[in-house]
C-alpha positions in Angstrom: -6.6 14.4 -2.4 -9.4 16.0 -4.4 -12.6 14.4 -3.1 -14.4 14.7 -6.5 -11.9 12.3 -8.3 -13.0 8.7 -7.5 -11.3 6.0 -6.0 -11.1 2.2 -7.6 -10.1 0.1 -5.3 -7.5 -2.7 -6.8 -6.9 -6.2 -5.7 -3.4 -7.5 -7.6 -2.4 -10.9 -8.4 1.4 -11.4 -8.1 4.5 -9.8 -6.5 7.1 -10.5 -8.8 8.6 -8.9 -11.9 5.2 -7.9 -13.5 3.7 -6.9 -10.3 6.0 -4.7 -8.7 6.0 -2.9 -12.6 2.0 -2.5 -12.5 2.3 -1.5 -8.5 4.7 1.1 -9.0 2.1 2.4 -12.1 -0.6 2.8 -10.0 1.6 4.3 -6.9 2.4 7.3 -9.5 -0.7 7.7 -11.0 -2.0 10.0 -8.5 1.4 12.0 -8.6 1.9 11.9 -11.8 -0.8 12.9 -13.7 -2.7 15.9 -13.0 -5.9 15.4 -12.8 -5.5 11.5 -12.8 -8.9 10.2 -14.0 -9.3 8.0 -10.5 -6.9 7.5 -7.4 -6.0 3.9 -7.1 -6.5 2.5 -4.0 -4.2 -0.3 -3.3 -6.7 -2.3 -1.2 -5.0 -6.2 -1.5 -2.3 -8.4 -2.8 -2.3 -12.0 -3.4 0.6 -15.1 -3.9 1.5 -18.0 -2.4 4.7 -17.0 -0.4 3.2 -15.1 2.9 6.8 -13.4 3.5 6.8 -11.9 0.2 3.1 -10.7 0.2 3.8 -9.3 3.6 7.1 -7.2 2.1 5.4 -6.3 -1.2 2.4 -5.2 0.9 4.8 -2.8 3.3 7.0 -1.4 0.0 3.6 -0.5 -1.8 1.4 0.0 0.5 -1.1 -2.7 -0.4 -3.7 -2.8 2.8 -4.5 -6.7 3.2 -2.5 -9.3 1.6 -3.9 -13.4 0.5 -2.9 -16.2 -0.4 -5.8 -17.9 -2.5 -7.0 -15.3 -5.1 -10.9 -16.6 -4.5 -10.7 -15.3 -1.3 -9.0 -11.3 -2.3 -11.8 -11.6 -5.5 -14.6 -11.9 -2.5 -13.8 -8.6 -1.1 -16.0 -6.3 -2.0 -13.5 -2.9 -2.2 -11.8 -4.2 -4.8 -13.4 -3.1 -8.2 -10.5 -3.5 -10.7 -8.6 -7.3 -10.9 -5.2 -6.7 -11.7 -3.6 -10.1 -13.0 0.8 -9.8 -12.8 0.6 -14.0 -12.4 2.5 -16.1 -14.8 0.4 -17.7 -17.9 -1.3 -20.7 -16.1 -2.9 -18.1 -13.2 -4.4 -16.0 -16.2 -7.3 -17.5 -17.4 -8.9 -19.1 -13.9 -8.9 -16.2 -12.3 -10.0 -13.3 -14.9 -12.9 -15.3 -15.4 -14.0 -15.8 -11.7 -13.0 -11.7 -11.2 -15.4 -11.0 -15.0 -18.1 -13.4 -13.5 -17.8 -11.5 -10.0 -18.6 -8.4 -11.6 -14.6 -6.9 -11.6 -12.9 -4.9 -14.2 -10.1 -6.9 -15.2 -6.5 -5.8 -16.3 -4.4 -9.1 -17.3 -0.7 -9.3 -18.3 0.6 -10.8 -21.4 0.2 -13.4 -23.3 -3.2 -13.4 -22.2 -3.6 -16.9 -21.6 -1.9 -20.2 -23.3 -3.8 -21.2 -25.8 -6.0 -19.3 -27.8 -8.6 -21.7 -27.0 -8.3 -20.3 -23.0 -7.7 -16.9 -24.4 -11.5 -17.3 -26.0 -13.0 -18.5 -22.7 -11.6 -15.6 -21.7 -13.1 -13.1 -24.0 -16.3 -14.3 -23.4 -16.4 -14.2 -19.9 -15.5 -10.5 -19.8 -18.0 -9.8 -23.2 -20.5 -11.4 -21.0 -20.2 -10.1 -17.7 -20.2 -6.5 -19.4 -17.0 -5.1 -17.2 -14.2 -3.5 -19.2 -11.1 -5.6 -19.9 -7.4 -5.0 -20.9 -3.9 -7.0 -22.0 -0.7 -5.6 -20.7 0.5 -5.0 -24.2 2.4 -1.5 -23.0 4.1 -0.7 -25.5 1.5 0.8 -27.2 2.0 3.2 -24.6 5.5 4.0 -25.6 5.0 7.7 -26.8 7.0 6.9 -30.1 4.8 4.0 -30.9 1.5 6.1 -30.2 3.2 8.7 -32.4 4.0 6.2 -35.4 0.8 5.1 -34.6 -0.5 8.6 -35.4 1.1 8.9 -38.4 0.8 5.8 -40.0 -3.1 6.1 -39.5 -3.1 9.5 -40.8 -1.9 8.3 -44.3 2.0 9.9 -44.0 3.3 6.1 -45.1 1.0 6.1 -48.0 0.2 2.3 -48.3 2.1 0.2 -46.2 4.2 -2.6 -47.8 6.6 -4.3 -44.9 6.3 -4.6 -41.6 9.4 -6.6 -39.8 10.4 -6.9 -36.4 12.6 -8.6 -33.6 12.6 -9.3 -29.9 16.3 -10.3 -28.6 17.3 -10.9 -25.3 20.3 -13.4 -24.1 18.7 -14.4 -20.4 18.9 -18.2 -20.7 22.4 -18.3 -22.0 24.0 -21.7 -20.4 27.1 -19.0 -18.9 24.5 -17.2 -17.0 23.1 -21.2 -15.5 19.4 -20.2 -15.6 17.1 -23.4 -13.8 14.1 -24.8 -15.5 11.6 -21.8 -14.7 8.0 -21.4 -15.3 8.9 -20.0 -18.3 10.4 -23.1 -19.4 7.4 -25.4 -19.0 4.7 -25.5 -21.1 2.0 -26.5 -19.0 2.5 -23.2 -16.9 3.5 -21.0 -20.2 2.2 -22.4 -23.0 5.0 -21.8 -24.9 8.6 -20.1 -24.7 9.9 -16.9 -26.4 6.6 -17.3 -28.3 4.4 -16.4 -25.5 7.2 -14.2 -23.7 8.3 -12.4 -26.4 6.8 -13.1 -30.2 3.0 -11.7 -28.3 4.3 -8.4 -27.5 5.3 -7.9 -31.7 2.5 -9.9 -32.8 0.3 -7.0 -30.9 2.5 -4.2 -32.5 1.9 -5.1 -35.4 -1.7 -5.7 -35.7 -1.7 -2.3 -34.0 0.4 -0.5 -36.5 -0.5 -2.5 -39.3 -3.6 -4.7 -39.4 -4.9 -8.4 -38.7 -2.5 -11.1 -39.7 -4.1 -13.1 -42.6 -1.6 -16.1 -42.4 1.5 -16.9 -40.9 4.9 -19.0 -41.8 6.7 -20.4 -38.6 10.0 -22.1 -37.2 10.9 -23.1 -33.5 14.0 -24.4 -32.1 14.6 -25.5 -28.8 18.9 -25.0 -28.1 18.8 -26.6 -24.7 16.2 -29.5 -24.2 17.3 -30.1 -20.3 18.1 -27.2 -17.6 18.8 -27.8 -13.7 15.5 -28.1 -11.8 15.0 -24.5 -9.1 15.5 -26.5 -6.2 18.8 -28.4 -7.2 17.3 -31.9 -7.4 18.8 -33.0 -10.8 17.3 -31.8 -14.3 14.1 -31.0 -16.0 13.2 -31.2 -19.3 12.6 -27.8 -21.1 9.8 -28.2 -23.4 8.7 -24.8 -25.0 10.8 -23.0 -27.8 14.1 -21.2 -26.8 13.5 -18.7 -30.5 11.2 -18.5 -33.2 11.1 -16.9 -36.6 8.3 -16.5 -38.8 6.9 -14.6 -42.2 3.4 -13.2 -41.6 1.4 -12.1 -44.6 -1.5 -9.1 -43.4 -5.1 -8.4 -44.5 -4.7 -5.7 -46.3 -1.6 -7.0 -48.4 2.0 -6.0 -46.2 4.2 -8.6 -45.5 6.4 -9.1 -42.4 9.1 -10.8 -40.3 9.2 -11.8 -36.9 11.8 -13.0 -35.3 12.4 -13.8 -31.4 15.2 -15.0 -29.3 16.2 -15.6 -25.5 19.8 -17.0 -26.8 21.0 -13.5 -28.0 24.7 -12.9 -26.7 24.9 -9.0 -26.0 21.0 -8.2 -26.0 19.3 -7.3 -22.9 15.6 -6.8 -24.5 16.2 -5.6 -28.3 12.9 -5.2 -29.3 12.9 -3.2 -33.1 10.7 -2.6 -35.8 10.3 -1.1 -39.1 7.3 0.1 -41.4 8.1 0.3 -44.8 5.3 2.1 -47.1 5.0 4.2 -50.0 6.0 7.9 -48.7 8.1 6.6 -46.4 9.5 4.4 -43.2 9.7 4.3 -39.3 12.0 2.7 -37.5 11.8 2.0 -33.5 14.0 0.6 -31.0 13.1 -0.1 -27.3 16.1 0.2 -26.3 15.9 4.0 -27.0 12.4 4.5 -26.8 12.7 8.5 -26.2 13.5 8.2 -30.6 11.3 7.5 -33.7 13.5 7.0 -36.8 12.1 8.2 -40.2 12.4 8.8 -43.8 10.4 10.5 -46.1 10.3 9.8 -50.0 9.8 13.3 -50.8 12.7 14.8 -48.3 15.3 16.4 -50.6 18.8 14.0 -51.2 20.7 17.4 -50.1 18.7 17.8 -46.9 18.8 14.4 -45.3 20.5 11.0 -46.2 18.4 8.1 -44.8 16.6 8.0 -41.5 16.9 10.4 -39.1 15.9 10.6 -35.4 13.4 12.3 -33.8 13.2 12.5 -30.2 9.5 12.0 -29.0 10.1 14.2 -25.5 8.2 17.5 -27.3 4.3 18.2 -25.1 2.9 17.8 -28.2 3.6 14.0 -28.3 1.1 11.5 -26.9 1.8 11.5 -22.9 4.9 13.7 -23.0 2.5 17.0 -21.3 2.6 14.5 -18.1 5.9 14.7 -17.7 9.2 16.9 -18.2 10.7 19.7 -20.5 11.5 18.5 -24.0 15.0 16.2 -24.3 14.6 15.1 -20.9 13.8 11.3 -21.6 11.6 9.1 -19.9 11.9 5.0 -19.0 10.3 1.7 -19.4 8.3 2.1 -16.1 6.3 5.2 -17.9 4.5 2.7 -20.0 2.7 1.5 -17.3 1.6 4.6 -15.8 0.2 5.5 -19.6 -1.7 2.1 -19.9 -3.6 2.4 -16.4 -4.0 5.9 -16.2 -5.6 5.2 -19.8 -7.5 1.8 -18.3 -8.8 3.5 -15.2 -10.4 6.6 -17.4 -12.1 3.9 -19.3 -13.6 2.3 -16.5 -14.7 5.6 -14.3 -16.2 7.4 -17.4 -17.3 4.5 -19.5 -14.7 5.1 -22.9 -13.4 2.3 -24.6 -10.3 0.3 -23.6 -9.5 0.2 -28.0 -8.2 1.0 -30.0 -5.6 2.4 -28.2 -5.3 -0.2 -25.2 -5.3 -3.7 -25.7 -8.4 -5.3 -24.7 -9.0 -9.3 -24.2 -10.3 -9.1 -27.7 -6.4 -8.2 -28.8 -5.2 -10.8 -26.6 -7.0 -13.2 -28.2 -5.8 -12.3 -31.8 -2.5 -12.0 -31.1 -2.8 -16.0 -29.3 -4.6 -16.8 -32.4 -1.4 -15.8 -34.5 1.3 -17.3 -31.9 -0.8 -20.7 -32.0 -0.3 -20.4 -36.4 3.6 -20.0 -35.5 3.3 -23.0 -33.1 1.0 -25.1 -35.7 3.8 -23.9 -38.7 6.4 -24.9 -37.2 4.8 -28.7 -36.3 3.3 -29.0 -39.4 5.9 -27.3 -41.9 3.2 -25.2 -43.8 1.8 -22.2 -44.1 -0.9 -21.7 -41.3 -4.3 -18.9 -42.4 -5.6 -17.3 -39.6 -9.3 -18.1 -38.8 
């Protein structure tokens, strides 16, 4: 390995879905991206089960493993915190890894409550070490590429922004227990917090702030079997949600979220409606951006048409492989760290392409309105 790119050593927290997907990022980092702006060194992982630690430690070659994340933040190789726990090991933690002097990378939602979301914020503003929210699909190339051209004035002004986050996993056929997910003291909330944070973020980042928002929550199934078979627990966060946001600088939106959607896996889609024009995006396909142009001639083109963002030119794409062969959902990751660790070894800002605690906390501010809506039965501003 070249001896003049520097190492960060990295401590992660968690070993399930969200850690194996930031391990395997910063595994391929160092293969995949020439020159990567540091070499990860994978120096600890931390969770309560000791059998898992001790396979997740062997499949990615993590060095030490623990089981209390005070002890892993005391050792001094690690320089970056990476936080894959679930919501209620989110805020604790970052701030003990901020006040310790550690970069700190944190899934989403970033915490809870935007109340711990703002603890947060201000532990990493004071501590002075760069931060970042797992938001990656801002590092889809076809979202950084409507990103581009949004900003660039192609749309014109923009007038709608609308967008939807399907998935069916809780469906009673497929007999999913009571899960963290499912309880609000360890989540905060349901498909809010899973799934409404994640288009809440795209669309400040495409759009703009959120000025106020319009909410409804339903909860289909109010009792699910407990995880270790002794009767029932009592689910009590929201299986969907759909709102109407109104932005700062005048669009309007839809959100809508769901983990009761028979036949989709994880439908995320969203459209941008302005003036010259519209984008259209679905995860699900995440190679193509869909668009139409006012101005295109009715005898050249009839509606949207797709573009397929796999060309050198588009944002990531030289990284990879010749144009039309596709990349997946793991690619994200790589983008967002490779982009995370340049910030931190030559000082660049996290924003406003990656989501810094700062995001996180907006986009808890605007899932908290949806919450607050849907309790109260009114439109909620944003503060």
């Amino acid at each position: 390995m070249n001896s003049e790119i520097p190492e960060i050593g990295v401590g992660m927290l968690g070993y399930a879905f969200m850690g194996r997907a930031h391990s395997n990022a910063l595994r391929s980092i160092p293969f995949a991206i020439d020159p990567p702006p540091a070499i990860p060194r994978l120096v600890a992982v931390c969770g309560r089960d000791e059998a898992a630690l001790k396979a997740m430690a062997a499949r990615y070659g993590y060095a030490a493993t623990y089981t209390d994340w005070r002890d892993m933040l005391a050792d001094e190789r690690i320089q970056l915190f990476d936080n894959g726990g679930p919501n209620d090991t989110h805020a604790e933690p970052c701030i003990a890894a901020a006040e310790a002097g550690k970069h700190v990378f944190c899934e989403k939602p970033l915490a809870r409550t935007a109340v711990e979301a703002k603890a947060m914020l201000d532990a990493v503003n004071k501590a002075g070490v760069k931060h970042g929210v797992a938001f990656n699909y801002r590092f889809v190339p076809a979202i950084r590429q409507a990103k581009l051209l949004i900003d660039s004035g192609a749309l014109g002004r923009i007038y709608h922004f609308r967008a939807m986050y399907l998935q069916e996993w809780i469906l009673p056929h497929y007999h999913t227990p009571r899960l963290w997910r499912m309880d609000k003291s360890r989540a905060g909330t349901g498909a809010i917090g899973d799934l409404a944070a994640h288009i809440v973020d795209l669309g400040r980042y495409l759009v703009g702030e959120v000025k106020s928002v319009s909410g409804l929550t339903r909860t289909f199934i109010e009792e699910r079997p407990l995880p270790d078979g002794r009767g029932m627990g009592k689910v009590d966060v929201d299986d969907a949600f759909v709102a109407t946001v109104e932005f700062a600088n005048g669009a309007i939106g839809s959100l809508e979220g769901t983990r009761l959607a028979a036949g989709r896996k994880n439908y995320e889609v969203l459209e941008v409606n302005g003036e010259k024009g519209s984008l259209r995006f679905n995860l699900e396909r995440l190679n193509e951006l869909e668009v139409y142009w006012v101005d295109d001639e009715p005898d050249t083109t009839q509606g949207f048409h797709k573009v397929m963002v796999t060309e050198s030119v588009h944002p990531w794409l030289q990284h990879w492989w010749p144009p039309g062969h596709i990349i997946g959902w793991e690619h994200t990751f790589i983008h967002e760290l490779t982009h995370f660790l340049d910030s931190i070894v030559n000082d660049k800002p996290v924003a406003p392409v990656g989501a810094t605690f700062e995001d996180g906390y907006r986009a808890a501010l605007v899932c908290d309105a949806i919450v607050e809506s849907a309790l109260r039965r009114r439109q909620i501003d944003i503060a």
